[in-house]
N, C-alpha and C positions, 0 to 999 in steps of 0.2 A: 504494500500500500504506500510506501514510502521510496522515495529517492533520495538519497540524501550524499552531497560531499561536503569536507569543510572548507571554511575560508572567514578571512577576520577582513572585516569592513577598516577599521582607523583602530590607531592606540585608544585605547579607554575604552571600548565597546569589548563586551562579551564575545566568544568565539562562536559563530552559529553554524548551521549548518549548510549546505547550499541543495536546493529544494529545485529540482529540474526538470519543467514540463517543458517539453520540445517538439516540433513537431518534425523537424527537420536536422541536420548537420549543424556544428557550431561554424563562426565564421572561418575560424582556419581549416579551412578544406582545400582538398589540389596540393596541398603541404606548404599552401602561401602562411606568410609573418604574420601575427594578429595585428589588425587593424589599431591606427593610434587613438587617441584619445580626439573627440571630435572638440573644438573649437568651443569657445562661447556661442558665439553668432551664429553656428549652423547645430550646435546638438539638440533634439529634440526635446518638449518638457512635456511628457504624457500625463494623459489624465486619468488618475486613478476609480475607479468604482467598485463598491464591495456590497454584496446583497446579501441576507439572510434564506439560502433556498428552504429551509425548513419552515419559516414563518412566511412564506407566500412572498417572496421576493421582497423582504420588508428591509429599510436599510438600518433596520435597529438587528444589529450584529451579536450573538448570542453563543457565549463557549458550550462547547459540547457540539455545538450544531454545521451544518454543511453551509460552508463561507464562499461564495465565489466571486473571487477577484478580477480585473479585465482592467486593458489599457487600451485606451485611445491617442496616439499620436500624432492626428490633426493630419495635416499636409506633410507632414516628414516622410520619408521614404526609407522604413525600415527592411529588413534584409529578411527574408524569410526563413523561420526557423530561429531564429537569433536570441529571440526574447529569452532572459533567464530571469530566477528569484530566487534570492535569498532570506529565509527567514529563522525565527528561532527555533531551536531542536521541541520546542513545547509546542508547536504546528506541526502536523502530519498531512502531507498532501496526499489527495484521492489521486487515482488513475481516473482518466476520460470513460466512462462508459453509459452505453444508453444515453439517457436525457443530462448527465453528469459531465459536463463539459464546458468550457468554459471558450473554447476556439485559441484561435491563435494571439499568442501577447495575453495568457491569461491563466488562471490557474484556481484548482479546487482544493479545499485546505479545511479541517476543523482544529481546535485547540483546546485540549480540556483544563487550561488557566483562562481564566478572566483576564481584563486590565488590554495595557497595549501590546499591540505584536508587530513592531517595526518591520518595512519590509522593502528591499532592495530589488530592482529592475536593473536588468545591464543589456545592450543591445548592439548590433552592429547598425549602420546606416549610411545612405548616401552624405559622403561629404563638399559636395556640390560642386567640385573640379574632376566627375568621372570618377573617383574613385571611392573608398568608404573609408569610414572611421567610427571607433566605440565611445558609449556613452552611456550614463546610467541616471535613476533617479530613484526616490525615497519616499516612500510616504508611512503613516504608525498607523493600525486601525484598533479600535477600541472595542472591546467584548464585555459586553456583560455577564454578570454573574446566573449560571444558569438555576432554575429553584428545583430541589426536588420534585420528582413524582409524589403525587396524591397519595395518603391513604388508600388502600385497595376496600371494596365494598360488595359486602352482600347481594350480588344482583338480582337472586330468585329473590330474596327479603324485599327488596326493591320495590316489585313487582308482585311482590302475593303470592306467589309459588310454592307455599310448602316451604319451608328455608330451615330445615332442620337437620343436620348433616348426620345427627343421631337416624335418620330413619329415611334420608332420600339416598334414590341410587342415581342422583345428578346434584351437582353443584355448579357454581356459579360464581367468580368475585372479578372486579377490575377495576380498572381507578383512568379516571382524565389523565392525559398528560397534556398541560396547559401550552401555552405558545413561545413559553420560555422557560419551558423544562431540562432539565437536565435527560440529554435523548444517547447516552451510552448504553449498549448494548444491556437488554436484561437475561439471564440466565437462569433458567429454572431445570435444579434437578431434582429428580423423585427415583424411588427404590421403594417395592412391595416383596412378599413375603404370601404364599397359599399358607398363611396360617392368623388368627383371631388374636394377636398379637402385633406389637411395632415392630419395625424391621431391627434387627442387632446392630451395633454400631461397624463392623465389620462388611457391612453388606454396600458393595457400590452403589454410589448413584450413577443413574443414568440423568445425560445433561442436552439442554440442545439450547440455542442463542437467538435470541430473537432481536433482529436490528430492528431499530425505530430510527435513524437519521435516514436521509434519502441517498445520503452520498456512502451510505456504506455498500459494499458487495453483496448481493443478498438480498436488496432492500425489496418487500413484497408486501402490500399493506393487505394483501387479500388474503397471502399464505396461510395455512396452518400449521401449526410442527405440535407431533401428537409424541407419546412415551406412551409404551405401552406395559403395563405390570400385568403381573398373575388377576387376574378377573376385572382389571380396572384399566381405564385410558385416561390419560391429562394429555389436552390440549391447551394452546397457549398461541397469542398472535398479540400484534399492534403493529403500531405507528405513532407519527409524529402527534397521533390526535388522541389515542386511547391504548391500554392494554388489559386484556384479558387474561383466565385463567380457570377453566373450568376440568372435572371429573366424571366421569361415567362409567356405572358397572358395565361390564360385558362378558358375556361367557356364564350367566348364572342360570339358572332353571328355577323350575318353580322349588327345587330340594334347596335346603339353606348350604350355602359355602362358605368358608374359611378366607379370611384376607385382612392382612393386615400394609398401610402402606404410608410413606412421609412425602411429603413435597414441602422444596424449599424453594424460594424468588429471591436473585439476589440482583443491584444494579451499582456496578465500581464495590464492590463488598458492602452494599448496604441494603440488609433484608428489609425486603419489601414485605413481604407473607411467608409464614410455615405452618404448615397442616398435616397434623398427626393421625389418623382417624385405625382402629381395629374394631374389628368383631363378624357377627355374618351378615351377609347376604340372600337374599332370592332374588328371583325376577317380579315378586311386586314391590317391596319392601327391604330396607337394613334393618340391623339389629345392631349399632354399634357400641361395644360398650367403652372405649375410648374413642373420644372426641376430642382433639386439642387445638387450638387455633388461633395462631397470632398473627395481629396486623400491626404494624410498630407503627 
């Protein structure tokens, strides 16, 4: 997901890293000298722009979230492929894909620090007597602090459903995620047991990752991603707008069956939900006699 070489900007600046979407060769191609340093009077002063793509193109810029950056060079005649950026190791730039792209002179990035994240342009260009010369330029962009995810919430309780996990063979919880949420990947893993009992603390979980930013790999606000245990399923999905997190027996008859099973929710190691539940089943009704269940 990352490009990364280093390079130090001036004495008194931190070392960062050098962050490299290209679409093309740099300018020393053919084994020509690097181009000089272009002039006052003819190096270009691009115009930087930064959108929020998670909060609907908003230019209020949000850590955690898919930032994308672009430059405008007016009438300057840049060199194709040329455009580089340098930012701090605390930026992680996206690769181009699907709708995740930013074109040329541009670049997709999120950062899960707040605050500023100075950033370096450097380019080759027409130097107006035929031949070219480099040039660079600077601008800081400001991130706000992203807020937790909600509370997760009862959703059959919600609605009237029956909401009692002692005696349903479905569940239901999720929680908002606002428009300037914290959108790092949430991880939910669960492990079951065919027995009327929690699982041993030895027993694997099973794990799967559900991205909520747009610019992650993966990102599918329609997906599912299920775990499936001894007589039970957890499914789990979101997005930038919401996540869920629901249970369902399966495999039971109308004879009562044995099962016991944990699920945990974690997001950057912060438990969202953990749900302990054992005892039996049928196909109309539970019998659970442990029920444990927290929402921090």
């Amino acid at each position: 997901m990352r490009d990364e070489d280093a390079s130090v900007n001036r004495p008194g600046i931190l070392l960062v890293a050098l962050l490299v979407l290209g679409l093309g060769a740099a300018s020393q191609s053919r084994g020509q000298v690097p181009s000089r340093r272009c002039s006052t009077a003819v190096a270009g002063q691009p115009t930087f722009s930064a959108s929020d793509l998670d909060e609907l193109l908003s230019s209020r810029l949000i850590a955690t979230h898919t930032i994308q950056l672009t430059t405008d060079f007016g009438a300057t005649l840049v060199e194709d492929g040329s455009v580089r950026f340098s930012m701090p190791p605390s930026a992680t730039v996206i690769r181009p894909h699907g709708d995740v792209n930013a074109g040329p002179g541009g670049l997709v990035f999120y950062s899960e620090k707040p605050g500023p994240v100075p950033v370096t342009a450097t380019w080759t260009q027409d130097d107006g007597n035929g031949g070219t010369c480099a040039s660079s330029a600077s601008t800081t962009l400001q991130l706000q602090s992203a807020t937790p995810i909600g509370r997760m919430k009862n959703i059959r309780a919600a609605e009237h459903l029956h909401p009692n996990l002692k005696f349903d063979l479905l569940w239901r919880f999720g929680a908002a995620v606002g428009r300037t949420a914290d959108l790092d990947p949430v991880h939910v893993m669960a492990r079951g047991v065919s027995q009327a009992r929690l699982p041993g603390a030895k027993l694997p979980f099973k794990t799967v990752t559900v991205p909520l930013r747009l610019g992650d790999p993966g990102f599918n606000d329609a997906k599912t991603y299920r775990i499936r245990l001894p007589r039970w399923t957890i499914e789990t999905g979101g997005d930038h707008g919401g996540f869920s997190l629901s249970g369902d027996a399966r495999g039971v008859t109308p004879r009562s069956a044995r099962l016991g099973y944990e699920v945990k929710v974690l997001q950057s190691g912060r438990p969202l939900a953990r749900l302990r539940l054992a005892g039996r089943c049928n196909s109309f009704a539970c019998d659970m006699r442990t029920v444990k269940v927290q929402l921090p």
